[in-house]
C-alpha positions as CSV (number, residue, x, y, z in Angstrom):
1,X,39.9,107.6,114.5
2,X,40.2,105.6,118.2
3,X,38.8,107.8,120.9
4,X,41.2,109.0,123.5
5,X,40.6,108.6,127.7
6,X,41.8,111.1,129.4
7,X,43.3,110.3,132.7
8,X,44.7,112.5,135.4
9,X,47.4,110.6,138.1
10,X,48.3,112.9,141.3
11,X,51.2,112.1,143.5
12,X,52.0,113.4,146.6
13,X,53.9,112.6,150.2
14,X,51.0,113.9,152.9
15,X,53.5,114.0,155.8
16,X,50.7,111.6,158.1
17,X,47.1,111.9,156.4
18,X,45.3,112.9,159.5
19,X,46.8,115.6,159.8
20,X,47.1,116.7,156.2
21,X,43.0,116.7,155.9
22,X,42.7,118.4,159.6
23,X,44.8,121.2,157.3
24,X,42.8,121.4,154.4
25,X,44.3,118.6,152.3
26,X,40.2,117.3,151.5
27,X,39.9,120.6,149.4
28,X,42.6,119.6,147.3
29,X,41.0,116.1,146.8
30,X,37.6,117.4,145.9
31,X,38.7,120.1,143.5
32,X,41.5,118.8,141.5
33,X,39.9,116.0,139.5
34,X,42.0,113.0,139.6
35,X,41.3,109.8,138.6
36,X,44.2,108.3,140.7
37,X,46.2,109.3,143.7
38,X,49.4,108.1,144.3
39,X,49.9,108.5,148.6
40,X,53.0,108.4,150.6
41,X,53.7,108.7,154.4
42,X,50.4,107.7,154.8
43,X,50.8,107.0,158.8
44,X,47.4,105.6,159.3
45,X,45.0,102.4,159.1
46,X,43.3,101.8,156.1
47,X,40.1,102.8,158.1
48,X,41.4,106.2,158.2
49,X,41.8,106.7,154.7
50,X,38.3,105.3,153.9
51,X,36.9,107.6,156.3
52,X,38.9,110.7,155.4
53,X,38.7,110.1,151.3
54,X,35.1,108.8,151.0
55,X,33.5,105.8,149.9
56,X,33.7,107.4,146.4
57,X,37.0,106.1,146.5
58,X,38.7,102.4,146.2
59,X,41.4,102.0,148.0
60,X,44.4,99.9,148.6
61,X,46.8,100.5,150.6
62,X,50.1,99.1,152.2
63,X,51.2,99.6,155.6
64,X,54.7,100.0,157.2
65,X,56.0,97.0,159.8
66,X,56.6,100.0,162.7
67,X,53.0,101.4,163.3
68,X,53.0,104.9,162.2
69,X,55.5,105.2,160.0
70,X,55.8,105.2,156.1
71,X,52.6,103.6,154.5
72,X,52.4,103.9,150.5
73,X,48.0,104.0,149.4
74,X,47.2,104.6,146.0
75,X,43.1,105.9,145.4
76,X,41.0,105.4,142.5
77,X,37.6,106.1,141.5
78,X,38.1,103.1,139.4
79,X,39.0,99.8,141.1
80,X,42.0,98.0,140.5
81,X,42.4,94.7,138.5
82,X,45.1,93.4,140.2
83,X,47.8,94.7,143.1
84,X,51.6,93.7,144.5
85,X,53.4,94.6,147.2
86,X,55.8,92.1,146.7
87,X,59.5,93.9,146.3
88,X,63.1,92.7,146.8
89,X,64.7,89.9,148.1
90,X,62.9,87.9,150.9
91,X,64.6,89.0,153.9
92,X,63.7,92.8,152.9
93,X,61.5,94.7,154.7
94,X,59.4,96.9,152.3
95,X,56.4,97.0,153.9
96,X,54.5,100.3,154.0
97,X,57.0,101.6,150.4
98,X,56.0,99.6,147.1
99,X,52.1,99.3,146.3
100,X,51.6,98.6,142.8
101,X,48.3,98.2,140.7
102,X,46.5,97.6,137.3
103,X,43.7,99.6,136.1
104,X,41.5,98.9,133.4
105,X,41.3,102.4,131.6
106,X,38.3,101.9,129.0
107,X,40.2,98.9,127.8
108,X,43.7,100.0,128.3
109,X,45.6,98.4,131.2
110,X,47.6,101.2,133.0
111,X,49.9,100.4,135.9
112,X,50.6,102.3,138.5
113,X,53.0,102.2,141.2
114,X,53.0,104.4,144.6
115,X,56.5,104.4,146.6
116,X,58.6,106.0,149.3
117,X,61.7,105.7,149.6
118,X,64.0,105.5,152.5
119,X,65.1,109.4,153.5
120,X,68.5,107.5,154.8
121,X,71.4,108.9,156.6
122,X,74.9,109.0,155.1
123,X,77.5,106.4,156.7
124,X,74.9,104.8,158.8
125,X,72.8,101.8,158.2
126,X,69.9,104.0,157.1
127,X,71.4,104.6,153.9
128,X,72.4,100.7,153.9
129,X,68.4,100.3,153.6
130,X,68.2,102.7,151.4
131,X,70.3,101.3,148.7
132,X,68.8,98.1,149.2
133,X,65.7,99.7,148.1
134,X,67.5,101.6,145.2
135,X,68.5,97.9,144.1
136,X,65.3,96.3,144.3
137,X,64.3,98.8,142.1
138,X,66.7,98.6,139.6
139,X,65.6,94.9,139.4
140,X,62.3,95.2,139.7
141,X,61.9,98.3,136.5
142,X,62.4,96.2,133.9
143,X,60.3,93.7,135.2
144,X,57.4,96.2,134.9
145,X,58.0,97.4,131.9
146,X,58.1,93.7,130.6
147,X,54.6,93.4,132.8
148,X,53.0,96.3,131.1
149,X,54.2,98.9,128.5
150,X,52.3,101.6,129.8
151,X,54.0,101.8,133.6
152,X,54.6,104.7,136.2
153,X,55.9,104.6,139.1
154,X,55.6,107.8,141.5
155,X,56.2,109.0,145.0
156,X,59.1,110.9,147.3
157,X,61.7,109.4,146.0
158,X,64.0,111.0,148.2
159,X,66.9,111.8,145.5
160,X,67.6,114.8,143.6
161,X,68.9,113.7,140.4
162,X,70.9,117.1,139.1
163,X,71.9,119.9,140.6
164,X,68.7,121.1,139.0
165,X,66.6,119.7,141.7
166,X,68.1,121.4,144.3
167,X,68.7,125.0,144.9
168,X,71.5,124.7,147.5
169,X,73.0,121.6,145.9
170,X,76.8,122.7,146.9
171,X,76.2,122.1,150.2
172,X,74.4,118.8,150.4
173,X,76.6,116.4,148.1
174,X,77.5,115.1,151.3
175,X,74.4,114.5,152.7
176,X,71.6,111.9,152.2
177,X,69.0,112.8,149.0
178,X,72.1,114.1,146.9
179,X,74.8,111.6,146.9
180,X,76.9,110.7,143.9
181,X,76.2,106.8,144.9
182,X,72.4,107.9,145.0
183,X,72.0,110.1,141.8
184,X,73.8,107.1,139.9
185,X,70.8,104.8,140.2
186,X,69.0,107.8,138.8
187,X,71.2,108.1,135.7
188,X,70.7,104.4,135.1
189,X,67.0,104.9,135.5
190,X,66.8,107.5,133.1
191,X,69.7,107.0,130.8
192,X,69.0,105.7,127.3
193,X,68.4,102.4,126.3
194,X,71.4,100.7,124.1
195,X,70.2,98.8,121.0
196,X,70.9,95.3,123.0
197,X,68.1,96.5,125.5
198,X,69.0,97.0,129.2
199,X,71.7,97.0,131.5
200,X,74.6,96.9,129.0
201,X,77.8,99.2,129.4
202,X,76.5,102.7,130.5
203,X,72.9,102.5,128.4
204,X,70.4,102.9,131.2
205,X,67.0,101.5,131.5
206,X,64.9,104.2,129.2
207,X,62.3,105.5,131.6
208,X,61.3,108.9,131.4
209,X,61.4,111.6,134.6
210,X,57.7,113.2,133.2
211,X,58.9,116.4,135.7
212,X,62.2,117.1,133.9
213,X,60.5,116.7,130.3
214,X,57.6,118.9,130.7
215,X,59.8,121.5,132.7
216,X,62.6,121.6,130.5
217,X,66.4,122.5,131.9
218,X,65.4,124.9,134.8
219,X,65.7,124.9,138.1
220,X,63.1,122.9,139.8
221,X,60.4,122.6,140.2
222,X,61.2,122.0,144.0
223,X,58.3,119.8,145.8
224,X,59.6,119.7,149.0
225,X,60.8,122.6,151.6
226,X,62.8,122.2,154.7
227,X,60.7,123.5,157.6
228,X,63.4,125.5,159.2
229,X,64.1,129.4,157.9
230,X,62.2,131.0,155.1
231,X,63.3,127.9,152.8
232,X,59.4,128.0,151.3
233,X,59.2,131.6,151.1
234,X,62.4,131.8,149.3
235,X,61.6,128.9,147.4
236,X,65.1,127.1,148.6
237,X,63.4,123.7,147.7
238,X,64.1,119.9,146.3
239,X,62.8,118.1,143.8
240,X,62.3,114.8,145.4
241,X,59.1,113.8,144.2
242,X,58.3,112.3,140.9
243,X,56.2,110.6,138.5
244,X,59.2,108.3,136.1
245,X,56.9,106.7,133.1
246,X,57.8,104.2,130.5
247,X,58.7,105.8,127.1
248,X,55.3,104.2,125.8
249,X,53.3,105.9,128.8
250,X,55.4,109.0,128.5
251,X,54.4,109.9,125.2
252,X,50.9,109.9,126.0
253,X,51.2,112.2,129.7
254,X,50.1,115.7,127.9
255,X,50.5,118.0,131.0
256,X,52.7,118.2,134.2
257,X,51.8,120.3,137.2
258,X,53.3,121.0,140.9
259,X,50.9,121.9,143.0
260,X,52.9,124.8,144.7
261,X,50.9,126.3,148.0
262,X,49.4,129.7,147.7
263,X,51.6,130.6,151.0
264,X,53.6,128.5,153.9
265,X,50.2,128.5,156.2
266,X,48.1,127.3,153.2
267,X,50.3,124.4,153.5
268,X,49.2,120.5,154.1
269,X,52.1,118.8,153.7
270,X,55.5,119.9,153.3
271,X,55.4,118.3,150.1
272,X,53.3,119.6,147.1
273,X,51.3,117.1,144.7
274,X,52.5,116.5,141.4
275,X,49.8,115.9,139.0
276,X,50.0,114.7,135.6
277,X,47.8,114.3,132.4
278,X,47.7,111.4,130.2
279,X,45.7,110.8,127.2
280,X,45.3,107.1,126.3
């Protein structure tokens, strides 16, 4: 019998990285094991990161156009074969949201994609960028898969699919993160494949939300908490952050985690890491 690799992938949005490590984010790192970070909202120069993470770690890392603002990274203790930032149409600006890369697992070629999408802002042209993203990723899915079988692609995603994934869903369907134009790209994503393959009627392209398998039909669980009120305390969260695998990568993740805060001071980010387990 093959042996199996175990590999543990962690995602999470730090919110500017300086300032998650100045609050304790570098425990997290050293303790939890992974073998691969996905980072989002990086805010910061490559330099930062190398000097923050270690030189135990390879790094790539894209930045935003707008200094300070968005930055994807992803962090390996192995390096990367191969990376791409290239996503959308020419005249798009994705800079700093869609770093892609593939690692050489003990023979198995894994890729792994760190992203952030746009927040938006309904009726403005905010949410015109953001849909252009949401496009260039309904183009550019398949694509992967066709690239590599074994693909995930993680980050804030900055959608909550169902009323699942928010707990005060009534009163945000008209607001950016839970529109019906927004959570139809996520049906798509995650709707079935048709027997003629993809985009064909209402069949969808077949990736799997690794969050919503492992958790089963609950509510949550929430990764991100507004700042205002008690919404941590109470746990009045969104699930906006996600690891979405290929069915071939899906069926080997063997364990899906939030990493929920202890309390709202023990926080680092106002986002927690989602970590998950794959055996290859």
């Amino acid at each position: 019998m093959a042996k199996s690799t175990p590999l543990r992938i962690a995602s999470v949005n730090v919110n500017g990285i300086r300032a998650a490590y100045r609050k304790g984010m570098g425990d997290w790192v050293n303790s939890r094991g992974a073998d691969i970070i996905a980072i989002q909202e990086v805010r910061a120069t490559v330099d930062d990161l190398s000097a923050l993470l270690g030189p135990e770690w390879n790094i790539l890392h894209d930045e935003a156009t707008a200094k300070g603002r968005a930055g994807v990274a992803l962090a390996s203790r192995r390096k990367a074969e191969i990376h791409r930032v290239t996503f959308g149409d020419d005249d798009f600006d994705s800079a700093g949201r869609w770093l892609e890369a593939d690692y050489n697992v003990d023979g198995t070629i894994v890729t792994v994609v760190s992203t952030y999408v746009h927040s938006g802002e309904a009726d403005t042209p905010k949410q015109v960028e953001k849909y252009k993203f949401l496009d260039a990723l309904m183009k550019r899915l398949p694509e992967l898969r066709e690239h590599n079988p074994l693909s995930v692609f993680m980050g804030d995603l900055n959608v909550g699919h169902r009323t699942l994934d928010i707990k005060n869903w009534k009163g945000n369907v008209k607001r950016a993160g839970f529109l019906p134009k927004e959570r139809e790209y996520f049906d798509k994503i995650f709707g079935a494949e048709d027997e003629e393959g993809y985009n064909t009627g209402k069949a969808g392209l077949g990736w799997i939300d690794l969050g919503r398998k492992f958790s089963g039909e609950v509510e949550g669980p929430y990764t991100w908490w507004s700042n205002r009120g008690q919404a941590f305390d109470n746990d009045t969260g969104w699930r906006i952050d996600y690891q979405v695998a290929t069915p071939e990568l899906a069926a080997k993740a063997t364990s899906y985690a939030v990493d929920r805060y202890p309390s709202y001071d023990a926080r680092w980010s106002d986002h927690a890491p989602i970590v998950v387990d794959y055996q290859l």
